[in-house]
TIMAR-734287 format. One record per residue (C-alpha): z, x, y; residue in one letter; residue number from 1. Coordinates in steps of 0.001 Angstrom, whole numbers, plus 500000, padded with zeros to 6 digits. Each point is the difference from the previous one (the first is absolute). Layout:
% TIMAR-734287
<<Z X Y> a NUM>
...
This chain:
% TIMAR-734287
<<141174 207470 514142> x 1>
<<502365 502521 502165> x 2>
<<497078 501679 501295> x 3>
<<499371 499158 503705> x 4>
<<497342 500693 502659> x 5>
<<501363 501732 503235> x 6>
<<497566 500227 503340> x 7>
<<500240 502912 502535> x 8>
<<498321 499543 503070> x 9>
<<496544 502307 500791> x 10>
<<500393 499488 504020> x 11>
<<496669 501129 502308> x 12>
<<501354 502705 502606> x 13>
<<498149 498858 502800> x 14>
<<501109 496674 499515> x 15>
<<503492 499952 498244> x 16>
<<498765 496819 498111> x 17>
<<500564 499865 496548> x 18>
<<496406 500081 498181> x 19>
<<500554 500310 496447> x 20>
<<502734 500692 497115> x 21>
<<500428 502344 497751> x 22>
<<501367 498409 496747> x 23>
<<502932 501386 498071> x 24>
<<500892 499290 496508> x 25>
<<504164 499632 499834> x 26>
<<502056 499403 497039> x 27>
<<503125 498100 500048> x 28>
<<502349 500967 497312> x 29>
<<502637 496907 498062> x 30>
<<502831 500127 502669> x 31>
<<497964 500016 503032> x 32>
<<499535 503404 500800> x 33>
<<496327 501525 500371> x 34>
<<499058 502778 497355> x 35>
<<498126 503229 502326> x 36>
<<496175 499857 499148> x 37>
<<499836 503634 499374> x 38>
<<502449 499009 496589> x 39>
<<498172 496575 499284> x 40>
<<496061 501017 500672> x 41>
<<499988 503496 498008> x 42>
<<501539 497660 496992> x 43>
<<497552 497968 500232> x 44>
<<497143 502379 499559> x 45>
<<501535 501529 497492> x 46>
<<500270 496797 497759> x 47>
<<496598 498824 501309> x 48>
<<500521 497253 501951> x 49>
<<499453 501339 503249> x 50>
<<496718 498347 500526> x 51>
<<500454 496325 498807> x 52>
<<503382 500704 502585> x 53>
<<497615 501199 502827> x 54>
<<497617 496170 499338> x 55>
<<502903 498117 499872> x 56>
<<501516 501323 503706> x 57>
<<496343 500077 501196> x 58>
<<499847 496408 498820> x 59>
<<503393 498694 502005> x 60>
<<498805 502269 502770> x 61>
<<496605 498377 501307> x 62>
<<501843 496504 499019> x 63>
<<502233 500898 502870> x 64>
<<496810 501082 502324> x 65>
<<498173 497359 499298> x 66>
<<503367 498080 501014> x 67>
<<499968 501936 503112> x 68>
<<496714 499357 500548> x 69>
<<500014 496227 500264> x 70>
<<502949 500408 502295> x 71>
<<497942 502036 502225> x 72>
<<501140 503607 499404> x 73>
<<496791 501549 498562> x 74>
<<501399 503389 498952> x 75>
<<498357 502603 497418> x 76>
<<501515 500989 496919> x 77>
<<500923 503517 499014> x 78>
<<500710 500579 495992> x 79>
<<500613 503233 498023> x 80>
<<497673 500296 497722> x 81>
<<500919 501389 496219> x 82>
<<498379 502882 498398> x 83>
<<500459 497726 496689> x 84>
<<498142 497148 501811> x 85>
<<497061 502302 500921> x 86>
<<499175 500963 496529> x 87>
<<500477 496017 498709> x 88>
<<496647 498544 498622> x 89>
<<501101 496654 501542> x 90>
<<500614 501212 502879> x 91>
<<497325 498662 502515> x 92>
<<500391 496272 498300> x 93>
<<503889 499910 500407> x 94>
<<499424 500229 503285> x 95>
<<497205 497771 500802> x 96>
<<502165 497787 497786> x 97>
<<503273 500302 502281> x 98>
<<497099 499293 503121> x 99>
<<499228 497177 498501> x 100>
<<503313 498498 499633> x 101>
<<501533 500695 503096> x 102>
<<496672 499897 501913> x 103>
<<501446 502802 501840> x 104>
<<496543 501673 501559> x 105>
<<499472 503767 498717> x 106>
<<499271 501079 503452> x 107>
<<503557 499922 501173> x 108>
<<500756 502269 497133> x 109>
<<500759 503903 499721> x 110>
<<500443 502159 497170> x 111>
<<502104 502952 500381> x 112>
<<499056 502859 497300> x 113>
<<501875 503402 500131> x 114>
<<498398 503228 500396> x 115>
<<500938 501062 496101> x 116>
<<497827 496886 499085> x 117>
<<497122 500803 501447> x 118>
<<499639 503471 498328> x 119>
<<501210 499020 496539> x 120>
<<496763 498505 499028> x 121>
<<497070 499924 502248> x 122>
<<497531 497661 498310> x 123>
<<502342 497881 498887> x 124>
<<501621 499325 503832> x 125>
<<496271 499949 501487> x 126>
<<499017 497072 497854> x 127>
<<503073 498292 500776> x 128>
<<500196 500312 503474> x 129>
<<496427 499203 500916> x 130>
<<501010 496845 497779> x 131>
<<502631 498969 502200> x 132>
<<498490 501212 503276> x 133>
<<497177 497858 498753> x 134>
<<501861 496974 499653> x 135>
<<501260 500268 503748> x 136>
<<503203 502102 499357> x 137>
<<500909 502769 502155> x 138>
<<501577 503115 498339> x 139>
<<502593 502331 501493> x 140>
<<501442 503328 499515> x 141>
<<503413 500196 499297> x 142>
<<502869 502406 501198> x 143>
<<497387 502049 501117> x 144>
<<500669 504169 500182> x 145>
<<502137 499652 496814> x 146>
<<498412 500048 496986> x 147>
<<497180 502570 499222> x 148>
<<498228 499770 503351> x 149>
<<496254 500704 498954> x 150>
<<498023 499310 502738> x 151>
<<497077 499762 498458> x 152>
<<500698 496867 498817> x 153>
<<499965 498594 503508> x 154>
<<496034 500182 499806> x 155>
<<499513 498910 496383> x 156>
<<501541 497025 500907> x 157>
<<500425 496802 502631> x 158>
<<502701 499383 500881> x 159>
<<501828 497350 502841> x 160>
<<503261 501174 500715> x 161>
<<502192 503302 499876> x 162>
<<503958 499575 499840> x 163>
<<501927 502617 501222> x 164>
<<502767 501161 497965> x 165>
<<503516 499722 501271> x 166>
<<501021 503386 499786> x 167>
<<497713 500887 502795> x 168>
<<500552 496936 502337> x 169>
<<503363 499800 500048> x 170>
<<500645 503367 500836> x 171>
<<497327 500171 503268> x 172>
<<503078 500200 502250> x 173>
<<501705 502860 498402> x 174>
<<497077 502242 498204> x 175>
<<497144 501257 502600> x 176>
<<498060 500833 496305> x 177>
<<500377 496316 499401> x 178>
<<498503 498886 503224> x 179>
<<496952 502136 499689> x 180>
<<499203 499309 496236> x 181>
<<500493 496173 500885> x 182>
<<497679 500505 502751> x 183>
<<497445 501670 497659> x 184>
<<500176 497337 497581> x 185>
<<499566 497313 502919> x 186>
<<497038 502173 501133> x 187>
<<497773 500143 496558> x 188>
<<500922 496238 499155> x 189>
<<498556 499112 503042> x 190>
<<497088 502319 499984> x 191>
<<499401 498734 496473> x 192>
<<499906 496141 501166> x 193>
<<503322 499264 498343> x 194>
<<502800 498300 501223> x 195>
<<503736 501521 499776> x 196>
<<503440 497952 499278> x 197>
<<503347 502344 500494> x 198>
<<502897 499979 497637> x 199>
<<503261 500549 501456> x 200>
<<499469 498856 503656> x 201>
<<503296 498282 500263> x 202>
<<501587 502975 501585> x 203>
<<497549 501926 501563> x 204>
């Protein structure tokens, strides 16, 4: 029960209105304090309990949407999604389940899959995605340009979104090699018919 749900803001550039969240799982440890998720999340794969974890904050996250919605705010939902939960045979019904709960609308939801994912097991992450992407979900790319980088994967699959790591956003002001390979990256997503969200914007 110490497990909460924090939102950061996705906000549109052009606009500088806040269009979505990104939700992040926090843990708050017996005297108040909040355990870092790096410490909390890898122990939680490793004992296997990383997925049912992942339902439960997606569960208390499109509660709060659908909140937000009937106030008026209709904002999409970004979620990390598990390796763990990809491979789970229940996997497509938990979720239709958790829809049908909250009657939070799958449209207004992204995935975000890491690059390491998406080569570990081909078949396996083209059934599932084409599953969700079926059922109205939109997938993203996460911390793109750090994991393996194959860019071949880029035609095998759809995707909706590409997130720019950190590392290269935050240092645009101070690294001209940042600037151009965050450029690049702006450039194919685009070509490619793919949105792009940047990490580490508070700064730049």
């Amino acid at each position: 029960g110490r497990f909460e749900v924090f939102y950061q803001p996705l906000i549109e550039v052009s606009t500088l209105k806040v269009t979505g969240v990104e939700a992040l799982a926090r843990l708050r440890d017996a005297d108040g304090s909040y355990i870092p998720p790096d410490e909390f999340i890898s122990v939680a794969e490793r004992i296997g309990l990383i997925a049912e974890m992942g339902y439960q904050q997606l569960y208390k996250a499109c509660v709060q949407l659908e909140q937000w919605r009937q106030q008026g705010f209709s904002l999409r939902l970004s979620f990390n999604f598990s390796p763990r939960q990809m491979s789970s045979p229940k996997l497509i019904e938990k979720i239709e389940r958790i829809f049908k709960l909250t009657g939070f609308a799958p449209e207004f939801l992204d995935f975000e899959i890491t690059e390491n994912l998406l080569l570990s097991n081909d078949r396996l992450v083209e059934h599932v995605l084409k599953q969700i992407q079926a059922m109205g979900i939109g997938v993203t790319i996460d911390d793109f340009g750090t994991g393996y980088s194959a860019m071949s994967y880029l035609t095998r699959f759809h995707f909706d979104r590409l997130k720019i790591d950190r590392s290269f956003v935050s240092e645009l002001h101070v690294r001209t090699g940042s600037t151009a390979i965050t450029s690049a990256i702006i450039t194919m997503a685009h070509d490619l018919e793919m949105g792009v969200v940047a990490e580490g914007v508070e700064n730049v």
